[in-house]
Every structure is written in C-alpha cells, then in structure tokens.
C-alpha positions as CSV (number, residue, x, y, z in Angstrom):
1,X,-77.3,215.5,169.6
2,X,-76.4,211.8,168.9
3,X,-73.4,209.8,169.8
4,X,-72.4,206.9,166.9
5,X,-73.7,203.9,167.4
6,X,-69.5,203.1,167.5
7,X,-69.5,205.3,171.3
8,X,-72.1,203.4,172.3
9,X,-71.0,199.9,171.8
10,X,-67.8,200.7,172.9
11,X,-69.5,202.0,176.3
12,X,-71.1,198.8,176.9
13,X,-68.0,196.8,176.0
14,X,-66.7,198.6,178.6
15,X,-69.6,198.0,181.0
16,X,-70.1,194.7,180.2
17,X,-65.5,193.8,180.7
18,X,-65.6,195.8,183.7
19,X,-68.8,193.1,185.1
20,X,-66.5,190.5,184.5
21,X,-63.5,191.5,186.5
22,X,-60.8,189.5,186.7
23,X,-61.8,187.1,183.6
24,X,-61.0,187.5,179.8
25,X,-64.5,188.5,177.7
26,X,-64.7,186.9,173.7
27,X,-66.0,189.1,171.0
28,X,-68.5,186.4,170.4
29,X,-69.3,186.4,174.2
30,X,-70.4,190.2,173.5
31,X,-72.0,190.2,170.8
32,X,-74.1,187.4,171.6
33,X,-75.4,189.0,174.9
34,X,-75.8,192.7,173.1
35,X,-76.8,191.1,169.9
36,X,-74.3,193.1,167.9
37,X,-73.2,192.2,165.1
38,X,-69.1,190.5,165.7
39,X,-67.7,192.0,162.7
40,X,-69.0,195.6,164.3
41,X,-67.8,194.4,167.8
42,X,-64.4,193.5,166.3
43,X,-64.1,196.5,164.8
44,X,-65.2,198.6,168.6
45,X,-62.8,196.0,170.5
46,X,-59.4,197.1,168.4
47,X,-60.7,200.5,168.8
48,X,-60.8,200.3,172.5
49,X,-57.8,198.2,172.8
50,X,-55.7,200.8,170.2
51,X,-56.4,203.6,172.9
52,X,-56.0,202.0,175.9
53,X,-58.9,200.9,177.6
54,X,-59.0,197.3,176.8
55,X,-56.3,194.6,176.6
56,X,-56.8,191.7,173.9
57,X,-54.8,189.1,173.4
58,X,-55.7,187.1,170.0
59,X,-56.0,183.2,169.4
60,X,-57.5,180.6,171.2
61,X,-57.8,181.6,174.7
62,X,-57.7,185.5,173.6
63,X,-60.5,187.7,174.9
64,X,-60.5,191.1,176.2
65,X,-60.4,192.4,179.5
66,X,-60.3,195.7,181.0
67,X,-56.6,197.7,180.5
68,X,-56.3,199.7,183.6
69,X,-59.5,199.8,186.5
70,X,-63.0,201.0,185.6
71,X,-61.9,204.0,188.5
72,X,-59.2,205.0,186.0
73,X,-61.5,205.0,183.0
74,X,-63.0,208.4,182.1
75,X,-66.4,208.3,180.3
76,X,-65.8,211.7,178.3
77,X,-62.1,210.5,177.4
78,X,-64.3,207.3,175.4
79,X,-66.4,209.5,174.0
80,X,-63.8,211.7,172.6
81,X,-61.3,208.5,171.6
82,X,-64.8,207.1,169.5
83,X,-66.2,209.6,168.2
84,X,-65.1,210.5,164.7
85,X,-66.2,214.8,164.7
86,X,-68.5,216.4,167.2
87,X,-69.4,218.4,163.8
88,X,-72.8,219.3,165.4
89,X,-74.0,221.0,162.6
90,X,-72.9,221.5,158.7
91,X,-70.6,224.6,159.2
92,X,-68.2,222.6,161.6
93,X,-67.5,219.8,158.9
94,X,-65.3,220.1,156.2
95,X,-67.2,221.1,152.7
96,X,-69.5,223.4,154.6
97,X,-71.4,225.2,152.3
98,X,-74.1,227.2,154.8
99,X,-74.0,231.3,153.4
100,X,-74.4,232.2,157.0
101,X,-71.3,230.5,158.4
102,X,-69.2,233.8,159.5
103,X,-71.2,235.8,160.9
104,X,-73.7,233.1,162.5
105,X,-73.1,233.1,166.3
106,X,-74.9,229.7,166.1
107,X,-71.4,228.0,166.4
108,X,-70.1,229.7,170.1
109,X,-73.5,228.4,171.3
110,X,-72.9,224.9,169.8
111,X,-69.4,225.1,171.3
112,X,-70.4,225.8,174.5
113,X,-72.9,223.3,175.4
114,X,-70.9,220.7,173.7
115,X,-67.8,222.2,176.0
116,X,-71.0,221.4,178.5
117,X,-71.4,217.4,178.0
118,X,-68.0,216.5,178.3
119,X,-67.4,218.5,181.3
120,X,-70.6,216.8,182.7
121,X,-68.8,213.3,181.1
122,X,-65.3,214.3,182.9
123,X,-66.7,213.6,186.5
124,X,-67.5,210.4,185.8
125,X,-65.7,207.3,185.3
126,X,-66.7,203.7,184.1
127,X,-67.2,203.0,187.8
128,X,-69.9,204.9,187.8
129,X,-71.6,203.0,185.1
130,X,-70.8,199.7,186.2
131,X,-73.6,197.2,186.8
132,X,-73.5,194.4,189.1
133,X,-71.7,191.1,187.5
134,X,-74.4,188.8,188.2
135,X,-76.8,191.2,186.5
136,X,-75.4,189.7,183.4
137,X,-76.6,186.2,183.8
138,X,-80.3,187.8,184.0
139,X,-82.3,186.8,180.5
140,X,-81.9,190.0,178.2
141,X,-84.5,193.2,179.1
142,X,-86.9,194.5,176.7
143,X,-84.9,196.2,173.9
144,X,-87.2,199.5,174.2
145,X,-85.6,203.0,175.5
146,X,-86.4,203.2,179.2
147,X,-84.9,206.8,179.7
148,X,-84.1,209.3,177.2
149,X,-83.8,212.8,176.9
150,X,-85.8,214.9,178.9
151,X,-86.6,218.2,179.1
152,X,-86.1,221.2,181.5
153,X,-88.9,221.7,184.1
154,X,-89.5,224.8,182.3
155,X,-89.8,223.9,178.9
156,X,-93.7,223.1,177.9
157,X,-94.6,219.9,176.9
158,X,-96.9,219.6,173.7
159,X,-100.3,219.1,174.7
C-alpha cells in the first residue's frame, strides 16, 4: 500500500508549521526546504487549510500556520481528508471489471487491515511526529529512504 504523494506532503507541511510554532510559514519557505515543487505545495496548503488544519492568510505578509495545536491534529484524520480512494485494489474503484469480484473474499481482508492502519493512525497525533524547531535550520539530509517497510519476524527474507 501507498499513500499519494498529496498525504505525504501535506504531512510534512504539517511537520514542518508545527516546528515553527507561533510564526507564519510561506509556500515558497516550504517548498524550498522540501524541494517541492510551489505550484504542488499550493495546491497541498489550500487542501489543508479547506479542512481545517492550517490557517492561511494571502498577500504580502500571508503564510500559513498551524489551525488548532499539533495535540489536536489526528494523523489518520489527514490521511483520510488527503487521500482521494483507499481503492486498494481494482474491484473497490468505480469501472471494476475483475470476474471474480462477488464472490472473492479478497475485499473483507483488504477491508480489514486497511480498518487496521487507521486505527494504528488514530492514536497518534501531529505531536507525535513533530521534530524539534531548530532541526530545521540543519543543511538538508540525504534524500535516500532511511526506514521503510519491514517485515514480520516471521516472514523469511529472500536469501
């Protein structure tokens, strides 16, 4: 499973406004330090600000700051405001055309675990996720994954 590259942008927008309590963040600001592209960032900013997470205030001195404490932001209520579908596979989207659809029990799995992540997602809250304001006057770290997904203790790893 893969989030859109939307989610995760609009995660670190979150991240990065919550690091800079009390002040007003630019777009430009942003997507200098990410090196995202503005229009994209625009486009993630209204987003956020449209359900409630961010305040922005346009013109000269506009910005964006955080609407409401990172304590009172839920992760998994981001993920579900930015994400267009959670149509994990073909028969949960509209113009499905798997043969196996109705009797497949594939689905009630899919459900389930993706019923899974958010409840893992529900416990935390952009507090959880800050970082440390002056970690964002450090120069840039490598742009390589450091973490990704891992598997269970129990599942073998190819040799």
């Amino acid at each position: 499973m893969r989030l859109t590259s939307f989610t995760d942008y609009a995660l670190r927008v979150l991240i990065y406004a919550a690091g800079h309590e009390g002040a007003r963040v630019t777009i430009e600001e942003a997507a200098s330090y990410f090196a995202i592209s503005h229009a994209h960032l625009k486009k993630v900013v209204l987003g956020l600000s449209r359900a409630g997470f961010l305040a922005s205030t346009k013109g000269r001195h506009g910005g964006f700051a955080l609407a409401r404490p990172a304590s009172e932001i839920n992760i998994a209520d981001v993920v579900q405001a930015t994400e267009p579908d959670f149509g994990l596979f073909e028969c949960f989207l509209t113009g499905n055309a798997c043969r196996i659809s109705r009797p497949c029990r594939l689905p009630n799995l899919a459900n389930e675990a993706l019923e899974a992540f958010l409840a893992t997602l529900r416990k935390y809250t952009l507090a959880d996720a800050m970082v440390r304001p002056e970690f964002f006057t450090l120069p840039a770290a490598p742009s390589e994954p450091l973490r990704g997904p891992r598997r269970g203790a129990s599942a073998r790893q190819p040799g």
